[in-house]
C-alpha positions as CSV (number, residue, x, y, z in Angstrom):
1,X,0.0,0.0,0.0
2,X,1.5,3.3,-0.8
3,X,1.4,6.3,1.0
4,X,-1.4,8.1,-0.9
5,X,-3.4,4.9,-0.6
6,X,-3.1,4.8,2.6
7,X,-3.7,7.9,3.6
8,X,-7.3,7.9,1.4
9,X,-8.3,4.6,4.1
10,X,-7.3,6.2,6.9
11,X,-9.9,9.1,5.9
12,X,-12.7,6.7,4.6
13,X,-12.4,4.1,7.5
14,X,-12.2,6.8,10.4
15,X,-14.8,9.0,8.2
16,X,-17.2,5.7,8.0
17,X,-16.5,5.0,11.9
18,X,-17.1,8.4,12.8
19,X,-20.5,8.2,11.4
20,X,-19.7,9.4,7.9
21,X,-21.5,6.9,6.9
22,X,-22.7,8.1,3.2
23,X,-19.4,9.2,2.4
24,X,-17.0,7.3,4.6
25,X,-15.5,3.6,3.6
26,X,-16.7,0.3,4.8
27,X,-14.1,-1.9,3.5
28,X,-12.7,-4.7,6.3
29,X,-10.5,-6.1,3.8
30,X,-9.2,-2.4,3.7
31,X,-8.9,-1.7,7.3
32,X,-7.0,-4.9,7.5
33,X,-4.4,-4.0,4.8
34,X,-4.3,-0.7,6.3
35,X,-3.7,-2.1,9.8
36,X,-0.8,-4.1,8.4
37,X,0.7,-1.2,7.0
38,X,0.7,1.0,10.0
39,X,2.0,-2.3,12.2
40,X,4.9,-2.3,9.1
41,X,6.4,0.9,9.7
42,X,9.2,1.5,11.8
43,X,8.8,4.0,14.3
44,X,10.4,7.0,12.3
45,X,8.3,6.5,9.8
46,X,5.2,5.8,10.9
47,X,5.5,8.8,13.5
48,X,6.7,10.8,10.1
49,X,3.8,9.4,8.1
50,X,1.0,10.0,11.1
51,X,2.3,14.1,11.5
52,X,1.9,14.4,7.8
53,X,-1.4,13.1,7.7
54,X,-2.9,15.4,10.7
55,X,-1.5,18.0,9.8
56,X,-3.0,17.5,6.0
57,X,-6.6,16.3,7.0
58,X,-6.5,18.6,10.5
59,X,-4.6,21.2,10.5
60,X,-4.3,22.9,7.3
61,X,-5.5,26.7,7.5
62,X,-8.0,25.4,4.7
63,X,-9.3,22.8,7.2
64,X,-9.1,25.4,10.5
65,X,-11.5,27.6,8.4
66,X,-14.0,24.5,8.3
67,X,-13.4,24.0,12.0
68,X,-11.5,21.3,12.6
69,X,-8.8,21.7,15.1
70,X,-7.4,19.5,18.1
71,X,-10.5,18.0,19.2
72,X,-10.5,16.5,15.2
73,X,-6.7,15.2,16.0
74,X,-7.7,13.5,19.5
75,X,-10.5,11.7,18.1
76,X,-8.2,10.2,15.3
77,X,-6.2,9.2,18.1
78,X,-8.8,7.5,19.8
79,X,-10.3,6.1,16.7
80,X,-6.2,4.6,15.8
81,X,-6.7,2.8,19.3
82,X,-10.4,2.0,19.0
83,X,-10.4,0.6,15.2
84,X,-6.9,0.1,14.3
85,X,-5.8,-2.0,16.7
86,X,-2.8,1.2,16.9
87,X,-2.1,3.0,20.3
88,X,-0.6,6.1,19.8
């Protein structure tokens, strides 16, 4: 799974969980490739690839303007732990 990829299925699977349901992903077969690809990262880079894709789908002054903020980051936090078997 590249980067990109999995950056769209961490934003369709925690969208779906969320209760994005319409436009979110339900796709187990998804969550489980994505889980292995988070679980294949070594620390550098998964803590590398896990900035870049708050700050990008969080924090962007784009995304501040539409009001997400630090709540938005905790509950992706929570959601890693929660549905992706990933503690932060």
């Amino acid at each position: 799974m590249t980067d990109a990829e999995l950056h769209e299925a961490l934003d369709g699977l925690s969208a779906y969980d969320m209760g994005a349901v319409d436009s979110g992903i339900h796709d187990e077969a998804l969550r489980a490739r994505a889980i292995e690809a988070l679980h294949g990262m070594d620390e550098t880079t998964c803590r590398l690839f896990l900035s870049r894709h708050i700050r990008e789908h969080f924090l962007t002054e784009d995304q501040l303007a539409q009001r997400y903020g630090y709540e938005d980051v905790n509950a992706f936090f929570r959601w890693l732990g929660d549905y992706m078997d990933f503690d932060v």
